[in-house]
C-alpha positions as CSV (number, residue, x, y, z in Angstrom):
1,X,-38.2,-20.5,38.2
2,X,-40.7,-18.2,37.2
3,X,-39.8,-14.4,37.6
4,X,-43.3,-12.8,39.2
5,X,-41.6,-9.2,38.9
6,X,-38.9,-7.2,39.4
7,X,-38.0,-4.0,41.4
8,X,-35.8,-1.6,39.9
9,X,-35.0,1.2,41.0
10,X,-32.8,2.6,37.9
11,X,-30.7,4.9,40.6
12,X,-27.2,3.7,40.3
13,X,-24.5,3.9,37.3
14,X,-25.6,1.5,34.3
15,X,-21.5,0.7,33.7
16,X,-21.0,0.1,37.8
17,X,-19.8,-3.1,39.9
18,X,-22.3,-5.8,40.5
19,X,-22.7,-7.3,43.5
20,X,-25.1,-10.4,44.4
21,X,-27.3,-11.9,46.9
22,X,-29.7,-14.6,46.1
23,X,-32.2,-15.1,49.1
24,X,-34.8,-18.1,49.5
25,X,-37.9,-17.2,51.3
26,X,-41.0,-19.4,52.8
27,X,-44.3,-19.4,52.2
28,X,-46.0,-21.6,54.8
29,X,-49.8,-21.6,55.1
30,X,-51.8,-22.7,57.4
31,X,-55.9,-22.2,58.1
32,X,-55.5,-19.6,55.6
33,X,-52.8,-17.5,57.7
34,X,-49.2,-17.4,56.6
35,X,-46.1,-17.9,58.6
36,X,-44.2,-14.6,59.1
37,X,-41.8,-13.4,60.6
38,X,-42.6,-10.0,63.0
39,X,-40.2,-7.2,63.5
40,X,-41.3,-5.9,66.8
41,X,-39.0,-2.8,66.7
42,X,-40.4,-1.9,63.3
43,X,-43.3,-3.1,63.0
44,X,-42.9,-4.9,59.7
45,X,-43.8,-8.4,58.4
46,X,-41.8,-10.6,56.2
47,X,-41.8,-14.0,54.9
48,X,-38.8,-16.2,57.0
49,X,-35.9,-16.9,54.7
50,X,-32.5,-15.2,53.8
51,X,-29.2,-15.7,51.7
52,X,-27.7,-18.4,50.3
53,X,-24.3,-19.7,51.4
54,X,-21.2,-20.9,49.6
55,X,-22.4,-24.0,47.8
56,X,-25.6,-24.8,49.1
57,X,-28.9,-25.3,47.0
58,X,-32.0,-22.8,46.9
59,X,-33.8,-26.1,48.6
60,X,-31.4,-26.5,51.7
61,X,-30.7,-22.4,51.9
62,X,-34.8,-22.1,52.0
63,X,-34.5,-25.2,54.9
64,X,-32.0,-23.4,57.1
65,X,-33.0,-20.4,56.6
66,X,-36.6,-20.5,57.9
67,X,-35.0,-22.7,60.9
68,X,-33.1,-19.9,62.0
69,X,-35.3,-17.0,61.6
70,X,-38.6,-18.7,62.6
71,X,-37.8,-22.1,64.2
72,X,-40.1,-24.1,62.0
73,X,-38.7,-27.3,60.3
74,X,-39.5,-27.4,56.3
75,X,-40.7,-30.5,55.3
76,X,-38.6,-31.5,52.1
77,X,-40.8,-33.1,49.9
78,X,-43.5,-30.4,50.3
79,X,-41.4,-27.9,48.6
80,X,-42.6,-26.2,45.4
81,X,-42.2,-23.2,44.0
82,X,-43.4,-20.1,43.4
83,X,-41.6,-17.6,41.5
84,X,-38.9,-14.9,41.9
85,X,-38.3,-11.6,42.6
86,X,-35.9,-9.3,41.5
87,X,-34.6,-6.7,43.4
88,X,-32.1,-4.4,41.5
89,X,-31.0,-1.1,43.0
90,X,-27.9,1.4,44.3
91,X,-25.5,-0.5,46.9
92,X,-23.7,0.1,49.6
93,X,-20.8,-1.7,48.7
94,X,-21.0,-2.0,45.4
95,X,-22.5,0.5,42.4
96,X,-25.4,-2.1,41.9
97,X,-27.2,-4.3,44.4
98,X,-28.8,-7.2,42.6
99,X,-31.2,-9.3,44.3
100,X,-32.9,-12.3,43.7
101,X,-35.6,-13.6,45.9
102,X,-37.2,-17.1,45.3
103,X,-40.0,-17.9,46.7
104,X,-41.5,-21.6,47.9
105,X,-44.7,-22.8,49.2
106,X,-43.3,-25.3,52.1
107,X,-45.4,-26.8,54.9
108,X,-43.7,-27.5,58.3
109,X,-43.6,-29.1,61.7
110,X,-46.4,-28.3,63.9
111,X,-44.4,-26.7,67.0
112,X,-41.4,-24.8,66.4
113,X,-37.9,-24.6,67.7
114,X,-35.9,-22.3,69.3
115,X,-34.7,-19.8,67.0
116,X,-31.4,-18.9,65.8
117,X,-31.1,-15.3,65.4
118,X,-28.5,-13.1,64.0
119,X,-27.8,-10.2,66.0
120,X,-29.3,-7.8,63.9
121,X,-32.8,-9.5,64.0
122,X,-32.8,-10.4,67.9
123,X,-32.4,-6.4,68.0
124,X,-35.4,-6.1,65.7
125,X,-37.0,-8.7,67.9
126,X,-37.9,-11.2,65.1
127,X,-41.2,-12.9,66.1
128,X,-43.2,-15.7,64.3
129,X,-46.8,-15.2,63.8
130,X,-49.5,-16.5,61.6
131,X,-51.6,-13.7,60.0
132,X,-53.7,-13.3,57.1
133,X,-51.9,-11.7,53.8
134,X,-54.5,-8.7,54.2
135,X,-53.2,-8.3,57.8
136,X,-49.6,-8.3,56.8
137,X,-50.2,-6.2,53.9
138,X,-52.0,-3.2,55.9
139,X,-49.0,-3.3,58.6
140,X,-46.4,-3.3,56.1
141,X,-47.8,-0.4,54.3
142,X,-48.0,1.4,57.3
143,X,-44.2,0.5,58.5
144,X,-43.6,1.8,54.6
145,X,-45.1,5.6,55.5
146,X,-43.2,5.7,59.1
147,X,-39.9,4.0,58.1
148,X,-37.2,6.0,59.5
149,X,-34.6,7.5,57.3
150,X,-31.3,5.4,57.9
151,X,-33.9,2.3,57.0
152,X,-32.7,2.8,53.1
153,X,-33.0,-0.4,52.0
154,X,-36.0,-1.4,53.7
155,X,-38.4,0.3,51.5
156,X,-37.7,-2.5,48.1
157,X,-38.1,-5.3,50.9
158,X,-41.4,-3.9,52.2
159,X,-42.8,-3.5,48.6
160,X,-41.4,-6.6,47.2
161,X,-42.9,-8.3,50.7
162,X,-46.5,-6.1,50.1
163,X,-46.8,-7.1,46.2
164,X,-46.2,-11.1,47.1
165,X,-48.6,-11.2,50.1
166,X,-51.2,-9.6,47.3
167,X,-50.4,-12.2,44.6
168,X,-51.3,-14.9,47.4
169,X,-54.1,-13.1,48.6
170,X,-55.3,-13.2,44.6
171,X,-54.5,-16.9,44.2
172,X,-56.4,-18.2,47.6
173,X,-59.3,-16.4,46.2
174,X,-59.7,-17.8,42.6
């Protein structure tokens, strides 16, 4: 898959422990709004998707994934991708946090499910809406100003989230 860019924030030790977490995420248009997933408490948006398990494929992690978070049902064979981001920066467990995010356009059931939330995004209240990119772009740089301090991670996620939603605004365009 094709790397679109990476994120690094050089602040950790160069010789320190590595730790991983590859993360699938979907892109799901439809009437030229995407699928995303809202953080009520926040006020953030993000593309529905999250970390692979033990053994599983980027297709069926990027399948369950947007399931839980947004209750749409991917439809296998519309899967393609898109590229992947990479995340690098200081970690909480280990010296280096190294993240990679791919990214697949998807299309999915009309009506949704009931989600399946873990606790810590039924606490943000995770909501799916359909917005435009510019829409999501404008609220996520605001969330990025007004971010409160013990949010340290959610700063790369915002920007990485922000500089996607602009390379699909680009590419609907052209």
């Amino acid at each position: 898959m094709k790397l679109l860019f990476t994120i690094d924030k050089k602040n950790y030790p160069p010789q320190g422990t590595v730790g991983r977490r590859p993360s699938v995420r979907g892109i799901i248009q439809r009437n030229g709004k995407l699928a995303m997933i809202h953080s009520l408490k926040y006020d953030y948006y993000k593309f529905p998707g999250g970390g692979m398990e033990e053994g599983e494929s980027l297709e069926d992690t990027l399948i369950r994934e947007v399931r839980e978070e947004s209750g749409l049902s991917i439809l296998p064979h519309t899967i393609r991708e898109f590229g992947c981001v990479r995340r690098i920066e200081r970690g909480l467990r280990e010296d280096i946090f190294l993240q990679e995010n791919f990214y697949f356009f998807c299309e999915a059931e009309d009506a949704p499910a009931a989600q399946l939330l873990d606790d810590y995004e039924a606490e943000e209240r995770f909501t799916l809406e359909f917005v435009s990119p510019a829409q999501a772009i404008r609220t996520n740089e605001n969330a990025l100003a007004h971010l409160p301090p013990e949010k340290t991670h959610y700063p790369c996620m915002l920007e990485r989230e922000i500089r996607v939603l602009q390379m699909i605004e680009r590419e609907t365009k052209e």
